[in-house]
N, CA, C and O of each residue as an XYZ file, in Angstrom:
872
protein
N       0.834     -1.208      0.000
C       0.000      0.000      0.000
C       0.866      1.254      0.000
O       0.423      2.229     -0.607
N       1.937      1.337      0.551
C       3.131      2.429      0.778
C       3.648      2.680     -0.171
O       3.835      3.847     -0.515
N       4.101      1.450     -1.001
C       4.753      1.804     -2.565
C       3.802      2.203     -3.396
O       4.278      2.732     -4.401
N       2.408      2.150     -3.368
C       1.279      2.324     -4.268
C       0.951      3.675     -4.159
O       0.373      4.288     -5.056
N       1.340      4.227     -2.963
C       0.674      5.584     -2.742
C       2.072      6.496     -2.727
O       1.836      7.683     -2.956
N       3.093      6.271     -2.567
C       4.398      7.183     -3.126
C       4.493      6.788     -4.521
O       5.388      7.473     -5.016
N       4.024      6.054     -5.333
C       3.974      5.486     -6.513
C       2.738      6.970     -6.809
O       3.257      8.025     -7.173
N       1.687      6.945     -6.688
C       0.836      7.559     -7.027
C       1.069      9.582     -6.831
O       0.574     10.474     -7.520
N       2.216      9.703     -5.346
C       2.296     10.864     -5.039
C       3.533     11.332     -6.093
O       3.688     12.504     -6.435
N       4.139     10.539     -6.418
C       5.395     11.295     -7.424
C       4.548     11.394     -9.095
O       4.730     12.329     -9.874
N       3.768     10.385     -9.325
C       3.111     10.908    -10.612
C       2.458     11.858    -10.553
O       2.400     12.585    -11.545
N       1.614     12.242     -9.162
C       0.988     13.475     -9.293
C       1.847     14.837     -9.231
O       1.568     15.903     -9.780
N       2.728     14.598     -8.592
C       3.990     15.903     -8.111
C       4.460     15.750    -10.163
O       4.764     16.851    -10.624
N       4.484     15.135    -10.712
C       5.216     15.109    -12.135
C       4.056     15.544    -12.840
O       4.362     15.978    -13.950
N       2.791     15.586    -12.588
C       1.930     16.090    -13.691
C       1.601     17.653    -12.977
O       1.234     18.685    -13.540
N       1.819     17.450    -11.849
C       2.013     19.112    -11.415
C       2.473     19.711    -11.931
O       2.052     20.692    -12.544
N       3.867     19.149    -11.808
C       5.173     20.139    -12.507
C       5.137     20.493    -13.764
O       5.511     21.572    -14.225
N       4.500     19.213    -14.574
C       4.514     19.474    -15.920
C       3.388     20.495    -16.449
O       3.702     21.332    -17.295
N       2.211     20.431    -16.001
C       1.773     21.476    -16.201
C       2.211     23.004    -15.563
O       1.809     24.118    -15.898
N       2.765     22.779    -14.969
C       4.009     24.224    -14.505
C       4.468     24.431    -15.404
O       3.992     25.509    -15.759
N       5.499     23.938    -16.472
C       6.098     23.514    -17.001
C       5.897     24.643    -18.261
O       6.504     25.669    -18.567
N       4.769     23.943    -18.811
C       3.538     24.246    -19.882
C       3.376     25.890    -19.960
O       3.221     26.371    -21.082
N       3.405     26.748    -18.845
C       2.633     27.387    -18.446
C       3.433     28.633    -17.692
O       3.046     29.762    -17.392
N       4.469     28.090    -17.543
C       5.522     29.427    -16.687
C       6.528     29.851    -17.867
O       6.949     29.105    -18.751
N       6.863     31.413    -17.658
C       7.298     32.306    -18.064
C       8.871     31.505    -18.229
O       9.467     31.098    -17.232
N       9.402     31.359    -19.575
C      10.651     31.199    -19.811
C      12.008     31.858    -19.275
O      12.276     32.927    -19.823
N      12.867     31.438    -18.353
C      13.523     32.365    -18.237
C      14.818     32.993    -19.009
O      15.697     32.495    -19.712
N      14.566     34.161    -18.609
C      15.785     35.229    -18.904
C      16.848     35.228    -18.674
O      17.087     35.083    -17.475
N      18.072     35.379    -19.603
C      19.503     35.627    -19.200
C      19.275     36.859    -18.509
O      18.422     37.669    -18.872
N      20.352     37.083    -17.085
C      20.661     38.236    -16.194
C      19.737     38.683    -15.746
O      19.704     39.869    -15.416
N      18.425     37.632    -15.561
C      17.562     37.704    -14.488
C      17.132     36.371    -13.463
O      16.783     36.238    -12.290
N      17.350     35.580    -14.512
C      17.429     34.308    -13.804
C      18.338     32.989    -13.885
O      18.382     31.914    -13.287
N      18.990     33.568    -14.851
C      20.636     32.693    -15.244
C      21.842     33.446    -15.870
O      21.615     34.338    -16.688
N      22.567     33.263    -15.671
C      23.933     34.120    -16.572
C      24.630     32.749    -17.241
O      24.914     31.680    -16.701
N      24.764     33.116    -18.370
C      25.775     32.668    -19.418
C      27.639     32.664    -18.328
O      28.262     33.636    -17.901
N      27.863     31.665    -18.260
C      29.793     31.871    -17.470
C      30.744     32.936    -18.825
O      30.348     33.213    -19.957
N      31.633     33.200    -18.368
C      32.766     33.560    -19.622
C      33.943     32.687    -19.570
O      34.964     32.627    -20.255
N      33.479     31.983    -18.496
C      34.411     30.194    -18.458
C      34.083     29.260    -17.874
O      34.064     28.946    -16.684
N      33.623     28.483    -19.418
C      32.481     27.440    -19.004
C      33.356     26.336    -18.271
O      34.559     26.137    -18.439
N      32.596     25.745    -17.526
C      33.147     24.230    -16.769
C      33.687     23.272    -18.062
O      33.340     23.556    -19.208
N      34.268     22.507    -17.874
C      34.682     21.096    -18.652
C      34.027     19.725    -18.391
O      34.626     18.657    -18.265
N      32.364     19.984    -18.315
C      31.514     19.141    -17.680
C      30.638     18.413    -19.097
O      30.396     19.171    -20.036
N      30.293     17.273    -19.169
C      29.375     16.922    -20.003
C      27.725     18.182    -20.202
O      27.013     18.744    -19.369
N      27.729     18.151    -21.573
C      26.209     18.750    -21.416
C      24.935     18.562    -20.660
O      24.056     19.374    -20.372
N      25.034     17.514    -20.457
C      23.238     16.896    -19.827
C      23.975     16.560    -18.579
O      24.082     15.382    -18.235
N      24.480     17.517    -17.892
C      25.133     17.605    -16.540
C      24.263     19.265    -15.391
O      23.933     20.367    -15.827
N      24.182     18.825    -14.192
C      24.129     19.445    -13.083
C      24.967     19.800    -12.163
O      24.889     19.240    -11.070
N      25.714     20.557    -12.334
C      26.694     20.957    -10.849
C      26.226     21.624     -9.670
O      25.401     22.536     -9.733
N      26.724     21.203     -8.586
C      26.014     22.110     -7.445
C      27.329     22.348     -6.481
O      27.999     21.572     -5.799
N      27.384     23.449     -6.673
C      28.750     24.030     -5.642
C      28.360     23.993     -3.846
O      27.651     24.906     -3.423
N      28.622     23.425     -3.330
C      27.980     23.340     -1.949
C      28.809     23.347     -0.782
O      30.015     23.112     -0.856
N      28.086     23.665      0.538
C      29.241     23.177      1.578
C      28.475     22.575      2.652
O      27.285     22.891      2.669
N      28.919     21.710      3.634
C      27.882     21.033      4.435
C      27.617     21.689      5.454
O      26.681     21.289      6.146
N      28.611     23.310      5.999
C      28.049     23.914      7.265
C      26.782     24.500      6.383
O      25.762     24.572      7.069
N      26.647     24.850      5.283
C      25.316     25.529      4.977
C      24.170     25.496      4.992
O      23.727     24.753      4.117
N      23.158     26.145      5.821
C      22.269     25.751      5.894
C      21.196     25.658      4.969
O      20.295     24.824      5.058
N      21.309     26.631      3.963
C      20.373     26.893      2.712
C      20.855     25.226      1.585
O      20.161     24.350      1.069
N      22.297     25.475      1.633
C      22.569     23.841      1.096
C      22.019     22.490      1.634
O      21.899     21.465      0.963
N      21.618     22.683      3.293
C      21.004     21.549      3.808
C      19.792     21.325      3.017
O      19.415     20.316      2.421
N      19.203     22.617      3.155
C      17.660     23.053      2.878
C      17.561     22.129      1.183
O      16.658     21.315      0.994
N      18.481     22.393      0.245
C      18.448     21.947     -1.117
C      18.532     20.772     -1.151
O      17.847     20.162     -1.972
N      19.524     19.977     -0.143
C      19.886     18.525      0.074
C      18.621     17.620      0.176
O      18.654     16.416     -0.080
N      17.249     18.444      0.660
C      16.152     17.606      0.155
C      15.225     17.970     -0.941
O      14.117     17.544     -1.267
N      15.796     18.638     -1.285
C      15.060     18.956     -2.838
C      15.576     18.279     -3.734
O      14.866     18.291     -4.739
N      16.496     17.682     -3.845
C      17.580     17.598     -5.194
C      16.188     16.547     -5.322
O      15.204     16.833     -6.004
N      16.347     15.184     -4.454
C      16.085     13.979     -5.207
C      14.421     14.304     -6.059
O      13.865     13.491     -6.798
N      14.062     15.241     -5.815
C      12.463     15.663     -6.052
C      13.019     16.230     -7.960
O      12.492     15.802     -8.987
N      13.881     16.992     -7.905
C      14.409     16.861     -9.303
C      14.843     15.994    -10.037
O      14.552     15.854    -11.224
N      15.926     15.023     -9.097
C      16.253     14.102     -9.969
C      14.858     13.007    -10.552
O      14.900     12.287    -11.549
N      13.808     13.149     -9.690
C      13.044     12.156    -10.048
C      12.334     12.623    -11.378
O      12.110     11.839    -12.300
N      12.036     13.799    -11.401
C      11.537     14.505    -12.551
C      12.447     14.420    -13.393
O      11.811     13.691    -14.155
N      13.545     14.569    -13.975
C      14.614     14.776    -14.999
C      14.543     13.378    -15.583
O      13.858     12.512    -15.039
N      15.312     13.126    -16.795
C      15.927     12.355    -17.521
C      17.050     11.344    -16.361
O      17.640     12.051    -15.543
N      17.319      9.952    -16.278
C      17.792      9.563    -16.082
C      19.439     10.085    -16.004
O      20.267     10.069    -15.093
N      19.483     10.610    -17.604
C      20.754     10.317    -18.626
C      21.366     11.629    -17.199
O      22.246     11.489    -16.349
N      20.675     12.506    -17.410
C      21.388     13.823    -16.706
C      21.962     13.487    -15.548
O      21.432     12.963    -14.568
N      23.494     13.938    -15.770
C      24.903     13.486    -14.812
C      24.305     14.775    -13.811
O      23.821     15.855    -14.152
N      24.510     14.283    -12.638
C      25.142     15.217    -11.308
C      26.221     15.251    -10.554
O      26.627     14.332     -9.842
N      26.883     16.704    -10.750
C      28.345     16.565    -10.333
C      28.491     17.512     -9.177
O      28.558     18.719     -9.410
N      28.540     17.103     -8.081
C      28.485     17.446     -6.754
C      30.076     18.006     -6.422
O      31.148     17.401     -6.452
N      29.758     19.384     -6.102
C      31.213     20.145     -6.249
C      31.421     20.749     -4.364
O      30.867     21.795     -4.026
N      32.032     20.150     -3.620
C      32.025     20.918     -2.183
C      33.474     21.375     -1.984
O      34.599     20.884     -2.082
N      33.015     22.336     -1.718
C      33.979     23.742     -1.631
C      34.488     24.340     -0.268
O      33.503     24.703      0.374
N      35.446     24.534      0.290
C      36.328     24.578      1.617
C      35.965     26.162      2.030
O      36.331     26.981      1.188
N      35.514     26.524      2.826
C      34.337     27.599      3.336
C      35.156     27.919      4.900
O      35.908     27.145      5.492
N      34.805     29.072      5.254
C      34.464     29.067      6.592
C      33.783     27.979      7.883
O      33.531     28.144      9.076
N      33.723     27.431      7.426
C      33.265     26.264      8.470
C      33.690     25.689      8.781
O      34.577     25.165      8.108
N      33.354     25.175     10.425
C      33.920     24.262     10.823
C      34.233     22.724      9.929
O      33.372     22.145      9.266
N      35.530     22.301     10.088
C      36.168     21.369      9.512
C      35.623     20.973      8.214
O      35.347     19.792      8.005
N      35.427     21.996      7.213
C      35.400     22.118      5.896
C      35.953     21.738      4.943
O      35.413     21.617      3.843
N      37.347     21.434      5.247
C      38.399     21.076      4.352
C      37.998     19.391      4.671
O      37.753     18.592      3.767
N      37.990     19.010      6.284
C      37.936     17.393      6.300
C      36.388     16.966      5.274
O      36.298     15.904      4.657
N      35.501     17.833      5.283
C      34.208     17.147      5.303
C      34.234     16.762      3.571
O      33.598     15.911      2.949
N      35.469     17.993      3.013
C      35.984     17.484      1.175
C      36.676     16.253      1.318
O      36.306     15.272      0.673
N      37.461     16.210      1.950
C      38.023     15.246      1.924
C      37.071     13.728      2.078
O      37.290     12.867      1.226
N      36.506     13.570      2.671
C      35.605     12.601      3.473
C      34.885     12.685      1.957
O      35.321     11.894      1.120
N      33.994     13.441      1.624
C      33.431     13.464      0.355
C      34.082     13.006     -0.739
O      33.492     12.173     -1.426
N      34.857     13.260     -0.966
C      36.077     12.987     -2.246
C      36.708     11.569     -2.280
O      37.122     11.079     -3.331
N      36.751     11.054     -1.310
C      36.851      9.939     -0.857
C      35.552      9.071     -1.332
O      35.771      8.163     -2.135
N      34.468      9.249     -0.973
C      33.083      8.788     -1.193
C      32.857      8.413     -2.249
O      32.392      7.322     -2.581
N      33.297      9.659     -3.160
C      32.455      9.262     -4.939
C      33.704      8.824     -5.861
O      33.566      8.520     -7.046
N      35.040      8.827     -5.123
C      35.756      7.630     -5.544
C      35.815      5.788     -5.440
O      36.231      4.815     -6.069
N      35.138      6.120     -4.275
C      34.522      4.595     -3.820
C      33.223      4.090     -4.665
O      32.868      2.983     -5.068
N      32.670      5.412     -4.750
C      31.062      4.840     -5.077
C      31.384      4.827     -7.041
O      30.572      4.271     -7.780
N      32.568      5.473     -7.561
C      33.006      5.656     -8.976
C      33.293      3.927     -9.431
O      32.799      3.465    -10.460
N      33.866      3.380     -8.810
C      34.643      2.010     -8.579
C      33.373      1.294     -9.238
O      33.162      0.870    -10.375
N      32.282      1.346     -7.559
C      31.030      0.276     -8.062
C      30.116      1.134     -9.208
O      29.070      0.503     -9.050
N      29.845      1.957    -10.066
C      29.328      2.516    -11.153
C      27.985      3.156    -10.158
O      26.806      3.177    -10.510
N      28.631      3.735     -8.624
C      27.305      4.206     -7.546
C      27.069      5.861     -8.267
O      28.038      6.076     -8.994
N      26.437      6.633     -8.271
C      26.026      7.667     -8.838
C      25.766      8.887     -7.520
O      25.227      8.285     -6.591
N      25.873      9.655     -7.333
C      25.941     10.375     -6.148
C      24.622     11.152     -6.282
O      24.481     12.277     -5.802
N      23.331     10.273     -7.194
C      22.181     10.634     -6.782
C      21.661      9.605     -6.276
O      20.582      9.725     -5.697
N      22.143      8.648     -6.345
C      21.577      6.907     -5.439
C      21.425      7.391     -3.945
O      22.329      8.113     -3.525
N      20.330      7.060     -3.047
C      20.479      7.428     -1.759
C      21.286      5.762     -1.443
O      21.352      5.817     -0.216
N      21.501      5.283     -1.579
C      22.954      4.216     -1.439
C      24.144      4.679     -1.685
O      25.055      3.953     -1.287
N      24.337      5.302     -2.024
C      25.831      5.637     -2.163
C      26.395      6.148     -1.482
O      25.754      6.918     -0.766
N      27.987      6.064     -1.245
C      28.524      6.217     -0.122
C      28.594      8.148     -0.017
O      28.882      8.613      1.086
N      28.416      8.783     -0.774
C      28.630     10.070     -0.812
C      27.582     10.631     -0.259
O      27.578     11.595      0.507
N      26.628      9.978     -0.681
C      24.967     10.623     -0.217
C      24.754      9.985      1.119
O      23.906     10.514      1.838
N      25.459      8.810      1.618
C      25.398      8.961      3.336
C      25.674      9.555      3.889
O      24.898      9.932      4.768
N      27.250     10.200      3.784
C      28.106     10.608      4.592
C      27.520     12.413      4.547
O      27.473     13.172      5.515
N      27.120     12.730      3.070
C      26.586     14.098      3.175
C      25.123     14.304      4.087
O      24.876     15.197      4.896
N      24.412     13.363      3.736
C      23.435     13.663      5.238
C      23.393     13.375      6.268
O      22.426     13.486      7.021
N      24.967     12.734      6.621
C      25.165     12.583      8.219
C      25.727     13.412      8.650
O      26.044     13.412      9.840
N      26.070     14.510      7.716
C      26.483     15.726      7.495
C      25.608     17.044      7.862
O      25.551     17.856      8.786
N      25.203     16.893      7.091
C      24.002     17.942      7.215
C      23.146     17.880      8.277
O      22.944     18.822      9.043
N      22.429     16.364      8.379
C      22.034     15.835      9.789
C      22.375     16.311     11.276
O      21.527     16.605     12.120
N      23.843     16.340     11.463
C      24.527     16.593     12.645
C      24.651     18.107     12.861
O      24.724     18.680     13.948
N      24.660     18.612     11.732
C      25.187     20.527     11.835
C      23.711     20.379     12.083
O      23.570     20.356     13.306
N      22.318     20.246     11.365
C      21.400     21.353     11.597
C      20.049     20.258     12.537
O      18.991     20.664     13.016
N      20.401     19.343     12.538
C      19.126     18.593     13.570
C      19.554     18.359     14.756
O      18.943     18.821     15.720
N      20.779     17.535     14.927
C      21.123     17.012     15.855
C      22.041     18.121     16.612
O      22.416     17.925     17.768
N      22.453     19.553     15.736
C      23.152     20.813     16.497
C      24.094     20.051     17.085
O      24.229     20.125     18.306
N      24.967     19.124     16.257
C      26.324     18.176     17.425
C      27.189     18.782     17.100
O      27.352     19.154     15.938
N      28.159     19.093     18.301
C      29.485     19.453     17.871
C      31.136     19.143     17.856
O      31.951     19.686     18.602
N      31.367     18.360     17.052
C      32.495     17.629     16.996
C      33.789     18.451     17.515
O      34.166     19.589     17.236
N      34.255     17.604     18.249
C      35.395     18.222     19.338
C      36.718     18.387     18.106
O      37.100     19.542     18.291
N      37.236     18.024     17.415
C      38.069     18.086     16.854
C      38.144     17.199     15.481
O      37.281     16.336     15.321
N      39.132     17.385     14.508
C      38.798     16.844     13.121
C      38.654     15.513     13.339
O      37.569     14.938     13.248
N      39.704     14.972     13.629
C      39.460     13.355     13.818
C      38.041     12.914     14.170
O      37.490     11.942     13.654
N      37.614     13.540     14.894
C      35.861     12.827     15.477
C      34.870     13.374     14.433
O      33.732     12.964     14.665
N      34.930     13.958     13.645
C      34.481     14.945     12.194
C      34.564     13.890     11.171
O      33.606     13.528     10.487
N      35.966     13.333     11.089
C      35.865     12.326      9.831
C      34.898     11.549      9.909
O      34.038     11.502      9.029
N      34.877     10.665     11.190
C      34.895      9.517     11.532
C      33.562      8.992     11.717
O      33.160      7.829     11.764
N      32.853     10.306     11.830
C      31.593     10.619     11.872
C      31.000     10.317     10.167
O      30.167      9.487      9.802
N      31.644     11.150      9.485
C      31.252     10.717      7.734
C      31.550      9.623      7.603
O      30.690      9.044      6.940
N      32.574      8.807      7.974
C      33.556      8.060      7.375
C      32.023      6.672      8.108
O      31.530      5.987      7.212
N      31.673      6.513      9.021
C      30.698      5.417      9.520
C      29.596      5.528      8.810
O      29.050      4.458      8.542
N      28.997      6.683      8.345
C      28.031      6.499      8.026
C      27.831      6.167      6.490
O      26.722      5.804      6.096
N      28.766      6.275      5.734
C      30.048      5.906      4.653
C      30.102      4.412      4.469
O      29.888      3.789      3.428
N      30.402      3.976      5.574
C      30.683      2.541      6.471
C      32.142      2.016      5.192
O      32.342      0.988      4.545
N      32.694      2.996      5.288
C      34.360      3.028      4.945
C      35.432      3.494      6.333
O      35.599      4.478      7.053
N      36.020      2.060      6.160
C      37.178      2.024      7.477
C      38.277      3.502      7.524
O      38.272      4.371      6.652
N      38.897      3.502      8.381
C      40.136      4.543      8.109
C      41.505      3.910      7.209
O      42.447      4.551      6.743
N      41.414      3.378      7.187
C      42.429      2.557      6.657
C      42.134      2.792      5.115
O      43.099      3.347      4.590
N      41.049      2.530      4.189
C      40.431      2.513      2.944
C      40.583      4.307      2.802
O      41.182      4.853      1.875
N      39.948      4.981      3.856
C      39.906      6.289      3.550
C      41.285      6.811      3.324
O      41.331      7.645      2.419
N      42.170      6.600      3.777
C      43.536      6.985      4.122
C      44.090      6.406      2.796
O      44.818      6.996      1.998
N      43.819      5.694      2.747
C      44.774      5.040      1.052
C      44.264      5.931      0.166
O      44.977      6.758     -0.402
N      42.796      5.815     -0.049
C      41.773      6.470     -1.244
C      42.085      8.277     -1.342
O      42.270      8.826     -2.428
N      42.094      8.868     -0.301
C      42.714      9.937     -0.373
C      44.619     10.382     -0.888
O      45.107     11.432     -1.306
N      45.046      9.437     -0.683
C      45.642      9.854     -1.243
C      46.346      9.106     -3.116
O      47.502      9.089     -3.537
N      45.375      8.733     -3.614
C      45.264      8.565     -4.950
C      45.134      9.665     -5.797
O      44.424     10.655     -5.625
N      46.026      9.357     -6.908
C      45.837     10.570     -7.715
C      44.599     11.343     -7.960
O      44.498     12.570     -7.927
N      43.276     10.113     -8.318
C      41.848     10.505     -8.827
C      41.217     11.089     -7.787
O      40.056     11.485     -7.895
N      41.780     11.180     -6.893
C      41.019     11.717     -5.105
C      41.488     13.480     -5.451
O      40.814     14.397     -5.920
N      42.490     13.447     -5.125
C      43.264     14.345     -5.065
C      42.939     15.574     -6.219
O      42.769     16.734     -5.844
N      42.873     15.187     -7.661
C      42.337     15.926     -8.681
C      41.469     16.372     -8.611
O      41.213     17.492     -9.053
N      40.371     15.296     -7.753
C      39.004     15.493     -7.760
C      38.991     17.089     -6.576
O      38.528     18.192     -6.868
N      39.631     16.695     -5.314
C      39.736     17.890     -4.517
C      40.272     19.218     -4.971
O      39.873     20.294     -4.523
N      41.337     19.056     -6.023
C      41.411     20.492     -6.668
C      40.616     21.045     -7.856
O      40.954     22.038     -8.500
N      39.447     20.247     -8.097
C      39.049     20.311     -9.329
C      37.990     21.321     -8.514
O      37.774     22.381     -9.103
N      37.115     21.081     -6.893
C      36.271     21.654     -6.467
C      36.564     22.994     -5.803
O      35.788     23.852     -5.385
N      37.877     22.941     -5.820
C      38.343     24.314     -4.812
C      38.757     25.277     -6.166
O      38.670     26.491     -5.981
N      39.159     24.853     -7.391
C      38.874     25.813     -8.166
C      37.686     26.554     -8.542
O      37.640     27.709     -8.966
N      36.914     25.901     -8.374
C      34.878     26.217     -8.274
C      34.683     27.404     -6.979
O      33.727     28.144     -6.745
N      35.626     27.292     -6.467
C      35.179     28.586     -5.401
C      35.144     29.947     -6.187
O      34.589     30.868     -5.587
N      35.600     30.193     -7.312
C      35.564     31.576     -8.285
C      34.178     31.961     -8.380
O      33.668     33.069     -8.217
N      33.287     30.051     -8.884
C      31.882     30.491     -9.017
C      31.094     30.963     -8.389
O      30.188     31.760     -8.633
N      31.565     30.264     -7.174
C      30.699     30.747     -5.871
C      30.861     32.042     -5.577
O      30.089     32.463     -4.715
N      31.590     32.769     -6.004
C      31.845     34.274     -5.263
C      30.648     34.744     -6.409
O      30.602     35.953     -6.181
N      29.772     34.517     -7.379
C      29.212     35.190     -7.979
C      27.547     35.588     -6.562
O      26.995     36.683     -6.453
N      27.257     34.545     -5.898
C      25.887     34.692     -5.184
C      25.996     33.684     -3.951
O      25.075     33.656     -3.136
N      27.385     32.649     -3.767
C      27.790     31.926     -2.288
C      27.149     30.534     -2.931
O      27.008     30.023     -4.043
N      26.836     30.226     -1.485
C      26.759     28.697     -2.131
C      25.173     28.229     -1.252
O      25.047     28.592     -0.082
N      24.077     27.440     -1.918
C      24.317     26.459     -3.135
C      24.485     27.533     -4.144
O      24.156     28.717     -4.065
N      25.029     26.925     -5.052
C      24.998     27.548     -6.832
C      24.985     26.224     -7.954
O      25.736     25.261     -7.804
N      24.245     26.311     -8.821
C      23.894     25.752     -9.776
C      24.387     25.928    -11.165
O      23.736     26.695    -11.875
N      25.286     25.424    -11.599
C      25.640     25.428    -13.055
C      25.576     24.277    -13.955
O      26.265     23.257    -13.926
N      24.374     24.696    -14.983
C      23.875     23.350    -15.870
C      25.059     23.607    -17.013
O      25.820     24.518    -17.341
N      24.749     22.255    -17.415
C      25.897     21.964    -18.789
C      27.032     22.818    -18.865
O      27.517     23.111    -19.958
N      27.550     23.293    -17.660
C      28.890     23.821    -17.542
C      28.871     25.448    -17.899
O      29.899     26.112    -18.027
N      27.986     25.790    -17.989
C      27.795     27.057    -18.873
C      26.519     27.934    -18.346
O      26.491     29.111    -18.704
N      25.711     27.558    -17.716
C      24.502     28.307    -17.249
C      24.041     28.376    -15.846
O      23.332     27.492    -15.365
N      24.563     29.765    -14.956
C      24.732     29.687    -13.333
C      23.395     30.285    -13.280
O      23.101     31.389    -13.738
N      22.457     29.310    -12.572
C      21.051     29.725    -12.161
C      21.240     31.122    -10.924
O      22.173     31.326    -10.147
N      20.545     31.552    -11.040
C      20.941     33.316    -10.316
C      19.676     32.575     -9.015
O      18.757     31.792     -9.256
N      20.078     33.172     -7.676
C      19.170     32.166     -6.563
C      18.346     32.991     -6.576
O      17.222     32.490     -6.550
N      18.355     34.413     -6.616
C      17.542     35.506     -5.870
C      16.207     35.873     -7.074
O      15.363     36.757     -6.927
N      16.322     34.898     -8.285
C      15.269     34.456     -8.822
C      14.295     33.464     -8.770
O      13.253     33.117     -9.325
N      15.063     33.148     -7.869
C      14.028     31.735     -7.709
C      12.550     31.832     -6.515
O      12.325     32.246     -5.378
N      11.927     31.263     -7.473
C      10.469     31.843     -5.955
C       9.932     30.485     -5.914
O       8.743     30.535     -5.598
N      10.325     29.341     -6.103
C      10.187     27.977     -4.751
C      10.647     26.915     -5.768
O      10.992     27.153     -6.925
N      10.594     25.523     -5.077
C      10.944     24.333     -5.380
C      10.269     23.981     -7.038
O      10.914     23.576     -8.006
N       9.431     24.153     -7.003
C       8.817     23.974     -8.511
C       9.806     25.063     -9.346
O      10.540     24.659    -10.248
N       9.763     26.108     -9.057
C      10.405     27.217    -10.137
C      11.792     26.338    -10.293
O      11.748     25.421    -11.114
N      13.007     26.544     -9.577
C      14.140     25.858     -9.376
C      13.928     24.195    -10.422
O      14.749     24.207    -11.339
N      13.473     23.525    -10.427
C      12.981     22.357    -11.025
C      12.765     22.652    -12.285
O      13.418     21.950    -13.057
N      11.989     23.547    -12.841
C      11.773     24.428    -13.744
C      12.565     24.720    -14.786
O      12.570     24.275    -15.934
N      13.539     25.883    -14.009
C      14.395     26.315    -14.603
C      15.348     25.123    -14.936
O      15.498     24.937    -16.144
N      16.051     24.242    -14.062
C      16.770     23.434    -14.662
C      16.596     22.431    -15.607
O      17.523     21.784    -16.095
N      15.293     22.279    -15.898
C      14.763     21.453    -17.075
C      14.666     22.614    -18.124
O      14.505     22.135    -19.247
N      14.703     23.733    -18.128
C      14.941     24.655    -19.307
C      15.811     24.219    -19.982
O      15.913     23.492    -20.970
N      16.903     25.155    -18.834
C      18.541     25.221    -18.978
C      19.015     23.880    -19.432
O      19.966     24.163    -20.160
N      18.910     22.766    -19.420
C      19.139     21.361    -19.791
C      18.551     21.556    -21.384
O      19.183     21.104    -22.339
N      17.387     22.217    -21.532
C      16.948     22.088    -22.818
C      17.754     22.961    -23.773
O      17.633     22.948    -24.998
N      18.556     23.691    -23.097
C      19.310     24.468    -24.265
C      20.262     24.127    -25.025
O      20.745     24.905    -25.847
N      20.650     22.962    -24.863
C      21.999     22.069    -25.209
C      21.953     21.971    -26.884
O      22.833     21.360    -27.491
């Protein structure tokens, strides 16, 4: 009966949208997206989301995404970009991450699977900063915290970090901090080339919206 009626609530949330869809105002360059003047090196039918886990507006998105991904195309890649911030142990929580979607890269895991090791460790993440208000005494108890809910040993983490593909991956996201200085973080850049502007956005449907545009421009 449970699968029949979340079965029934996502077709209706999809014929919602789609008649949203149908029916809302196209958006505008430099009102509700900007064109980059240096595009990412990302596949087209790609999603980036520049993020950090002290954020709370990023928590806030962390349950929206899967409400998009369910609406979108399969095919459309998501490339989860976390960026070293002011926050407490920011740099470990990349690391811990980077670690994740090298593990989950291995088994062909996708970092929109709520199985995957990236998408645990980020909402045990998010979890702990804004529900549970816990505060980890020092980095080590920070990892270790991602790293369980991960259910990757220290030993695996410690090797995996320091692999070349880890490592690239961590400078590939701290160069993304340029983007973020355009409006902070979350930030959204489809097909490498189109930064959704936030202070346009007027709710979860619009946001959904727009990125099924912006995907259509390819």
């Amino acid at each position: 009966m449970q699968t029949l009626l979340k079965y029934t609530l996502s077709l209706l949330f999809s014929l919602v949208l789609s008649t949203q869809f149908l029916y809302a105002e196209s958006p505008k360059e430099e009102r509700d997206y900007i064109i980059l003047d240096n595009p990412l090196n990302v596949p087209k039918n790609s999603i980036i989301e520049i993020f950090n886990v002290g954020c709370p507006h990023c928590a806030s998105m962390n349950k929206i995404l899967p409400n998009l991904f369910g609406v979108l195309s399969k095919e459309v890649e998501f490339i989860p970009y976390h960026i070293i911030t002011g926050a407490p142990f920011s740099a470990q929580a990349s690391e811990v991450l980077a670690v994740s979607l090298s593990l989950d890269k291995a088994q062909n895991l996708s970092p929109k699977d709520s199985n995957s090791r990236f998408k645990r460790a980020l909402d045990s993440y998010f979890s702990a900063n804004f529900q549970q208000k816990k505060r980890f005494i020092n980095a080590e108890s920070f990892i270790a915290h991602g790293l369980e809910a991960a259910e990757i040993t220290q030993e695996t983490f410690n090797t995996t970090l320091k692999r070349t593909d880890t490592q690239a991956l961590l400078k590939t996201w701290q160069s993304a901090v340029e983007y973020a200085r355009f409006q902070g973080v979350p930030s959204f850049i489809i097909s490498g080339k189109y930064l959704i502007l936030a202070q346009g956005l007027k709710s979860e449907e619009d946001f959904i919206y727009k990125v099924d545009y912006l995907l259509g421009l390819n």
